[in-house]
VOGU-3710 file (C-alpha; in Angstrom, 3 decimals, decimal comma):
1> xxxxxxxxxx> 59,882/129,224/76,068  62,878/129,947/73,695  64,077/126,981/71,242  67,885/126,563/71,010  69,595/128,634/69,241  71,528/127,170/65,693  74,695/129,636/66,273  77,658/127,872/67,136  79,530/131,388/68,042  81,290/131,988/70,900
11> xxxxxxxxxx> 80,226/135,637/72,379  82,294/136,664/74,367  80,625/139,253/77,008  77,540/136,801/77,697  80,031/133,677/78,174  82,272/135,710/80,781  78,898/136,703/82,500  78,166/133,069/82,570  81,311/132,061/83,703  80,855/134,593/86,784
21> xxxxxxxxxx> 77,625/132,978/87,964  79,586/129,523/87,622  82,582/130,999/90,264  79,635/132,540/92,449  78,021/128,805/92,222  81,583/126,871/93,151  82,351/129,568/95,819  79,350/128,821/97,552  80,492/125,132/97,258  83,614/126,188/99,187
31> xxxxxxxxxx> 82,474/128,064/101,737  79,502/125,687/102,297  82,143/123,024/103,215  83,963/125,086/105,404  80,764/125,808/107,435  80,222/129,592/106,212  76,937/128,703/105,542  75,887/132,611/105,245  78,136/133,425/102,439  77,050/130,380/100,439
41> xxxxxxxxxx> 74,196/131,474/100,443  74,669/135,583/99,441  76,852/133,272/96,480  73,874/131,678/94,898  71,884/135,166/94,823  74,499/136,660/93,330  74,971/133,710/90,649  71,385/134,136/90,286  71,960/137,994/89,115  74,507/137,061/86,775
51> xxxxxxxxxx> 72,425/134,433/85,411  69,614/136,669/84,302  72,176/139,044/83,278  73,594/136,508/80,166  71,020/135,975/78,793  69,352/139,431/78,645  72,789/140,875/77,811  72,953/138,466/74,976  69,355/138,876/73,941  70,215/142,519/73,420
61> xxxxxxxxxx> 73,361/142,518/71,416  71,945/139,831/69,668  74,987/137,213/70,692  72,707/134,227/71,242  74,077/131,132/70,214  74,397/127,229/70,368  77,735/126,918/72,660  76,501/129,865/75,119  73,064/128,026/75,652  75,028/125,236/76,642
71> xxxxxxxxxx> 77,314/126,065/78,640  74,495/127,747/80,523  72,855/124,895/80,911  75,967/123,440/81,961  76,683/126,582/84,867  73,062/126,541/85,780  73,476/122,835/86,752  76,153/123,687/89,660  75,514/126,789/91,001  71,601/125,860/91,111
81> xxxxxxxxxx> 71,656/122,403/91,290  75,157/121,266/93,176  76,071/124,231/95,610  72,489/124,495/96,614  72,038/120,741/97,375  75,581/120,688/99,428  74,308/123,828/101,358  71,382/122,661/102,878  73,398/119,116/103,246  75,591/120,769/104,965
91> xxxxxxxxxx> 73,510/123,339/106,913  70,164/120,898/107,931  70,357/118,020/106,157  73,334/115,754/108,345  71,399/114,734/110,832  68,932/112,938/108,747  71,750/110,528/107,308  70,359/108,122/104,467  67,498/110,832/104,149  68,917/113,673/104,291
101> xxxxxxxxxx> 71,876/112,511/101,522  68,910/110,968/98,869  67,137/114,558/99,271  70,308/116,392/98,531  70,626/113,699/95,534  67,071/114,605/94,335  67,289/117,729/94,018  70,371/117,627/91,863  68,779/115,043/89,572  65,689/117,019/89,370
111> xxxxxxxxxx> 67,520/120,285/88,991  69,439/118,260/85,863  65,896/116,930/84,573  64,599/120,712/84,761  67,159/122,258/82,651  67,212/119,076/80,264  63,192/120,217/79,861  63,733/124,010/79,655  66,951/123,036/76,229  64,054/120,833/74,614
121> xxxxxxxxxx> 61,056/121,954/75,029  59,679/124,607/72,358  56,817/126,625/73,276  55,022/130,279/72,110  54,291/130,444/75,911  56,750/132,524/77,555  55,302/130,973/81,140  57,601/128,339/82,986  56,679/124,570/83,186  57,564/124,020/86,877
131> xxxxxxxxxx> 59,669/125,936/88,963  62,797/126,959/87,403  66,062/125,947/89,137  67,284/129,450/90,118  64,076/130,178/92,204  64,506/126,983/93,748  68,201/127,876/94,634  67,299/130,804/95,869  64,592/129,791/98,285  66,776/127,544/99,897
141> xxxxxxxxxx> 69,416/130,193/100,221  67,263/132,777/101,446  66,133/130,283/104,053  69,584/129,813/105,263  70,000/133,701/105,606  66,346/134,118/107,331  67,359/131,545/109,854  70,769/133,357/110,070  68,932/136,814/110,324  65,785/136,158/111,952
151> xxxxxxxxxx> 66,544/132,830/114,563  70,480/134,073/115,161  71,560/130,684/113,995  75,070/130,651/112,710  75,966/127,175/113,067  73,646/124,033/111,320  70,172/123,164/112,163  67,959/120,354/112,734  64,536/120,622/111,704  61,877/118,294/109,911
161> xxxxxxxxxx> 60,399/120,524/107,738  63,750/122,057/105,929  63,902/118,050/105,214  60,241/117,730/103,556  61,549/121,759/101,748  63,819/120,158/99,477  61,586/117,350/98,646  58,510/119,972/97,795  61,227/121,645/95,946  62,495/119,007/93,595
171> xxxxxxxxxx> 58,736/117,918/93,227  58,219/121,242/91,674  60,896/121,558/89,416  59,615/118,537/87,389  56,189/119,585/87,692  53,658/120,940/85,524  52,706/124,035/87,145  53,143/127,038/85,643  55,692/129,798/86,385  55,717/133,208/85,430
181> xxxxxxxxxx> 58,682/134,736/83,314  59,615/137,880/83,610  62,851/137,656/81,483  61,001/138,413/78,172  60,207/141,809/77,312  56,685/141,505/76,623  56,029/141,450/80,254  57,096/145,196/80,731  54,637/146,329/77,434  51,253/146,185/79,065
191> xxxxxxxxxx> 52,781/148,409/82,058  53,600/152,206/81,158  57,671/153,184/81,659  56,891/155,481/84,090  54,507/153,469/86,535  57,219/150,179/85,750  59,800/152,688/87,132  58,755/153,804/89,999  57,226/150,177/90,707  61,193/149,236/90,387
201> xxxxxxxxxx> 62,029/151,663/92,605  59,794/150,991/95,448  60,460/147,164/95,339  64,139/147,572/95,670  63,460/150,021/98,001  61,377/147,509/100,275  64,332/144,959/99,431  66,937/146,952/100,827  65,038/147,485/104,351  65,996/143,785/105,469
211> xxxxxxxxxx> 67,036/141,474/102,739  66,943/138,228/104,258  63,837/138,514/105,300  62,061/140,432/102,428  64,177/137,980/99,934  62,794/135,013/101,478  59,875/136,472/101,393  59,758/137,821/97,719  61,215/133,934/96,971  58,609/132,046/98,648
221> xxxxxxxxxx> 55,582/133,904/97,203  56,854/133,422/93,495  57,817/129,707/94,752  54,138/128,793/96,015  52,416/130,685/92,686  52,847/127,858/90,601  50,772/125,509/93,356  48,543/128,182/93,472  47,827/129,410/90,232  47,447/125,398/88,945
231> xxxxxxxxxx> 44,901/124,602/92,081  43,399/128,376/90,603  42,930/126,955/87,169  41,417/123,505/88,498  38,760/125,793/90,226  37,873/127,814/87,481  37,941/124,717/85,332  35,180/122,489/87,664  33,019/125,826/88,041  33,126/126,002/83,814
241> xxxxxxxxx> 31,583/122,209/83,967  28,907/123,121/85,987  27,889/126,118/84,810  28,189/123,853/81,137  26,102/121,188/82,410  23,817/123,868/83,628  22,993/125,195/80,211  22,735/122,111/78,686  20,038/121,233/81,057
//
């Protein structure tokens, strides 16, 4: 995890970049209201790109600094926190009144507690602690364009376990599990440049054959790995014990 930067510039390239994934985030406000529930949701994807394009972009040209970390923050907060929570209010979350309006709630407030988490918290590990808030944005929109896609539903839904989604989703945000981050460039070192190419290549490739399936898809297996790789570690853990207690013996 990155500390804050002490800069107080203002950058401009990386700020406009933000300031695009902020429109993408209000749009899909908008058009969440007016019932274009499809749209909203191609909006947070693409706020998502532009999100991971700041900070690289900045990273690069070396234009970190104090006020662009902020006003990330501050960005990150409504176009994966906000326009998320009012789409799936919108789109399955209605008919569950009190419920389905204190969900919506939690996941903003957990969304707000994430990034508050991610500004503070200084680390050598360039893992996540819990899910960060763009994945969780973009599950939920990918499972409004599966439904769209896959169940020809247009219009809102009703269903139980969209309800108990956003619930497992703010859980995980504030959690402890670990996430991996592929935003620093260590991650692409261990892998050669040709066999990271043509890995690229193939996996926008399988993208491209039916996106809001394979997105969901792609979104939901990153989304589960912190569950899995904690309940991994507890395993490996409790077999260390034993085979400890073992040798003692």
């Amino acid at each position: 995890m990155e500390s804050t930067p002490t800069n107080s510039k203002i950058y401009i390239l990386p700020c406009m970049l933000t300031c695009t994934s902020l429109f993408c985030g209000f749009y899909s406000i908008v058009a969440a209201i007016n019932g274009d529930f499809f749209n909203s949701a191609v909006a947070i994807l693409v706020a998502g790109v532009f999100d991971g394009l700041d900070g690289r972009v900045a990273r690069m040209t070396g234009a970190t600094s104090k006020f662009g970390f902020e006003l990330d923050s501050l960005c990150d907060l409504v176009s994966f926190g906000v326009a998320p929570a009012l789409l799936v209010y919108q789109w399955a979350l209605l008919p569950f009144e009190r419920y389905g309006w204190l969900a919506a709630f939690l996941y903003v407030a957990t969304t707000a507690l994430r990034l508050a988490r991610f500004n503070t918290h200084i680390s050598e590990d360039h893992d996540f602690i819990g899910l960060p808030c763009p994945a969780a944005a973009g599950l939920i929109a990918t499972t409004v364009m599966f439904f769209t896609k896959f169940f020809e539903i247009n219009g809102p839904v009703e269903h139980i376990t969209l309800l108990f989604l956003v619930y497992i989703l703010s859980y995980l945000m504030v959690s402890n599990h670990p996430y991996r981050s592929f935003k620093q460039p260590d991650t692409m070192k261990k892998a050669k440049s040709f066999q990271a190419v043509v890995g690229m290549i193939l996996l926008l490739a399988l993208l491209a054959t039916e996106p809001p399936i394979t997105l969901f898809a792609f979104t939901l297996l990153y989304v589960s790995s912190g569950p899995i790789l904690a309940l991994y570690g507890l395993v490996v853990k409790d077999r260390k014990k034993i085979s400890d207690k073992k040798t003692v013996s």
